[in-house]
N, C-alpha and C positions, 0 to 999 in steps of 0.2 A: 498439866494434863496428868492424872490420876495412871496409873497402872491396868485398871481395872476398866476406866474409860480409851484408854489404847490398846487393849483386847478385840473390846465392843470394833472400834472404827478400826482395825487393823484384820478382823473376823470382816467387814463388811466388805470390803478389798474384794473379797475371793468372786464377787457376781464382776469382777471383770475381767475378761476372756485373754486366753494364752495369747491368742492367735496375733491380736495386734501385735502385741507388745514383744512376742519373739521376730515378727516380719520388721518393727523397728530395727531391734537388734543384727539381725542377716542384712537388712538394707545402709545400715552405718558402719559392720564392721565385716563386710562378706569373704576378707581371707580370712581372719579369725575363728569364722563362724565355719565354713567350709574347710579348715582345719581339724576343729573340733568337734564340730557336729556331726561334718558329711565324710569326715576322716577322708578327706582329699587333699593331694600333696599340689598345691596352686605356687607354682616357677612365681620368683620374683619379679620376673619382665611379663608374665601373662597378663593379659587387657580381659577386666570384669566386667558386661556390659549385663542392662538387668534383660531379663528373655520377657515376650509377653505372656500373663497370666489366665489370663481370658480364653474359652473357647468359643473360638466363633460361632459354631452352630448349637451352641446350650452358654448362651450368654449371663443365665444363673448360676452357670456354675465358675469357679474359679478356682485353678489351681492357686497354692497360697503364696509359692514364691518359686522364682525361676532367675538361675544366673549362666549366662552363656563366659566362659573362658576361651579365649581365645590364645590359644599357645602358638610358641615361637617354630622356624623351622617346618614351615610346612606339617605338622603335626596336626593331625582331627582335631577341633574346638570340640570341650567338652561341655556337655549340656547337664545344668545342677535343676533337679525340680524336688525343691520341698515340701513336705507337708507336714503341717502341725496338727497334731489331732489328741485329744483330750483323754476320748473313752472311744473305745471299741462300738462301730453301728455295722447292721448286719450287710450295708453296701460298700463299706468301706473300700474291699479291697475289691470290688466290680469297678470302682469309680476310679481306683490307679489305675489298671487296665486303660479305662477309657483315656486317663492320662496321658499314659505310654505313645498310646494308638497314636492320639492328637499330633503330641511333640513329634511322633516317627513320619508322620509324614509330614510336618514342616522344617525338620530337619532331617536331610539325606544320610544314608548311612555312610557316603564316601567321605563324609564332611565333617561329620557329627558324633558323638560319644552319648549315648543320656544315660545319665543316673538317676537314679530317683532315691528318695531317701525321707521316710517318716520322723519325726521328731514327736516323741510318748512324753509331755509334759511330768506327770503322773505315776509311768510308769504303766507294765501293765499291756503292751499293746501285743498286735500280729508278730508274726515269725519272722516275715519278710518274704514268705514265697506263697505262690496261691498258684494253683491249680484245679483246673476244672476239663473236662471231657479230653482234649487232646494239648490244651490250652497251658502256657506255664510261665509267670512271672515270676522273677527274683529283685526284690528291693530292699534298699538296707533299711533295718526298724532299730532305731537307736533308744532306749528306755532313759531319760534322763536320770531316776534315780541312781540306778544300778550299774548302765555301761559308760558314765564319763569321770575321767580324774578328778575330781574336785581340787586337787592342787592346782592340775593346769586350768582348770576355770579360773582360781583364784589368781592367775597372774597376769588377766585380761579384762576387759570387755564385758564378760560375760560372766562372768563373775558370781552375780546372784542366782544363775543355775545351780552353784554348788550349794545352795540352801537345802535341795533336796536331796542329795546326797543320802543312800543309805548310810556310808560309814564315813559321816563329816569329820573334818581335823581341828582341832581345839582351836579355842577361839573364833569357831567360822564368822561367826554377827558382826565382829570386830574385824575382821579382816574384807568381809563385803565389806563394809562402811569404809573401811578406808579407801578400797579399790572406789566406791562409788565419788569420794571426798577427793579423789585425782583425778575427777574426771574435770573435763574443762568445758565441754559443753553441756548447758545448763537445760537442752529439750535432750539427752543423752544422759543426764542424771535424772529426770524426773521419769524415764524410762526404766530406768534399773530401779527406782525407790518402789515404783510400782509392780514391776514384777515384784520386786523382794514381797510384799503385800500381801501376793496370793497365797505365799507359802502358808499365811494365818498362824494365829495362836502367839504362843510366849515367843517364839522364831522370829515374826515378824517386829514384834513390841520390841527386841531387844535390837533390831537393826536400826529400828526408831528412835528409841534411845540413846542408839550408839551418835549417829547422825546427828543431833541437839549437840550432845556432848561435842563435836566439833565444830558446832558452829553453822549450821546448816538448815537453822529453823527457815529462812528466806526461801529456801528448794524445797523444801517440804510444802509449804503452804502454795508452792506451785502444781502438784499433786493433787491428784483425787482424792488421795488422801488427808491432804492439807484441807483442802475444799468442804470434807464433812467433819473434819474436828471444828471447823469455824460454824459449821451449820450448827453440828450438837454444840456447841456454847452459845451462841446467841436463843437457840433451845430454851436450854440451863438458864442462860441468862432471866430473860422473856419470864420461866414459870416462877425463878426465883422473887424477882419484882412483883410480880400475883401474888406469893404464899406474902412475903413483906407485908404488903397492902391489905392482905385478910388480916393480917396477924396485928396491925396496927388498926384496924375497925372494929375486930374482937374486943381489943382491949382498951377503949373509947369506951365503950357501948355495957363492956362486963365487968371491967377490973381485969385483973390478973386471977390465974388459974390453972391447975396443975396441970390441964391436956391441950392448953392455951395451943402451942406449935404443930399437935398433931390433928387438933381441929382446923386450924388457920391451912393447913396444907391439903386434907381431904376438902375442904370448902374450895378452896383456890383450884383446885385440877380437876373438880367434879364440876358441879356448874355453879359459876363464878357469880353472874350475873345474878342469876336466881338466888344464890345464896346472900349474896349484899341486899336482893329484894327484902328476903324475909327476914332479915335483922334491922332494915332502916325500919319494916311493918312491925315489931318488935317482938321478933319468937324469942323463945327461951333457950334456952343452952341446952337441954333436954329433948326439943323439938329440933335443934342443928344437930345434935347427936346423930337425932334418931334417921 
């Protein structure tokens, strides 16, 4: 695979969405993640169970991820409600609110703790506090570029966050791939290859790169992105076999000739058919030109 053609398929990554692929990540590794993400300190003996996502009476709608802890000693279980959000929409923060609301009356306050806490893929998001009329929320808004270590990404899990990273540490591409090359589970690696993905550009190519280099073409091609490099070659393949088969009836039919290849290729990806019509009818080299 060309350089130039893992740009293309590595650029095409980015039409898929954070949101999966970070609720993967909080669902396989929810104290690392609530560690780092929700900057919450999670007791080694605390029981993680998932919360439900769904509200009952607006069933379209979904909070994206909810983790109830349950601590030791009689201590309030803390209630984790995350949200993944991309870019700024003008309901965003009416729709925490509603969150808030929901979670508080199915978790009591003598019981219960909620946090809430955004995750800004991008960068880029709210304050964390919204206020209106008498009204006043406060939630943490964590910008992934800007407010997380990319070293301590780098020594987990999560790893491929630190792709974003405003101020990455040498050799980041290389060190994701490692981190992703220990992982042992193989729907757990095609999760991190794909986030890496979205980051796009030379970023993404070079984590791709990295990953072959270790031996890891098998997990790739478990990817979406493995998926459409086999698409555009059978592609490639498919038009190449067309230009061949023009380019070998040109030269039946004409001899050999100096534009021989760049006709054999505009005939073969223009109209194929048609163009074999009018040479078996026998046009001239003049009239295929034209």
């Amino acid at each position: 695979m060309t350089e130039s053609a893992s740009t293309k398929v590595a650029s095409s990554a980015a039409a898929r969405d954070f949101d999966g692929l970070y609720k993967a990540l909080l669902q396989a590794h929810p104290r690392e993640a609530l560690h780092l993400l929700c900057g919450a300190r999670v007791d080694g003996q605390a029981v993680i169970v998932d919360g439900p996502t769904e509200q009952p009476r607006q069933r379209s709608r979904q909070r994206d991820k909810v983790f109830v802890v349950r601590n030791g000693s009689g201590s309030p279980a803390d209630v984790y409600h995350v949200e993944v959000q991309v870019k700024r929409t003008v309901d965003f923060q009416e729709r925490m609110v509603a969150y808030w609301a929901d979670l508080a009356l199915k978790y009591r306050r003598a019981e219960h703790r909620i946090h809430q806490i955004v995750l800004w893929p991008l960068g880029g998001g709210y304050s964390g506090r919204f206020e209106r009329d008498h009204a006043r929320l406060d939630y943490r808004s964590v910008n992934i570029p800007d407010d997380l270590d990319p070293g301590a990404l780098l020594a987990g899990p999560l790893a491929p966050l630190a792709l974003w990273a405003r101020k990455p540490p040498p050799d980041l591409e290389e060190r994701v791939a490692d981190r992703i090359a220990a992982t042992s589970a193989l729907e757990e690696q095609t999760v991190q290859i794909e986030l890496a993905m979205l980051v796009g550009g030379t970023m993404s190519v070079q984590v791709v790169e990295a990953l072959r280099r270790r031996g890891m073409d098998n997990v790739l091609a478990q990817t979406e992105l493995g998926r459409e490099i086999a698409r555009r070659s059978r592609e490639q393949g498919l038009e190449q076999e067309r230009v061949d088969g023009m380019r070998a009836l040109l030269r039946a039919r004409y001899g050999e000739f100096d534009d021989l290849d760049d006709l054999a290729h505009d005939l073969a990806t223009s109209d194929r058919d048609g163009s074999i019509a009018r040479i078996v009818a026998g046009a001239t080299l003049d009239e295929l030109r034209a």
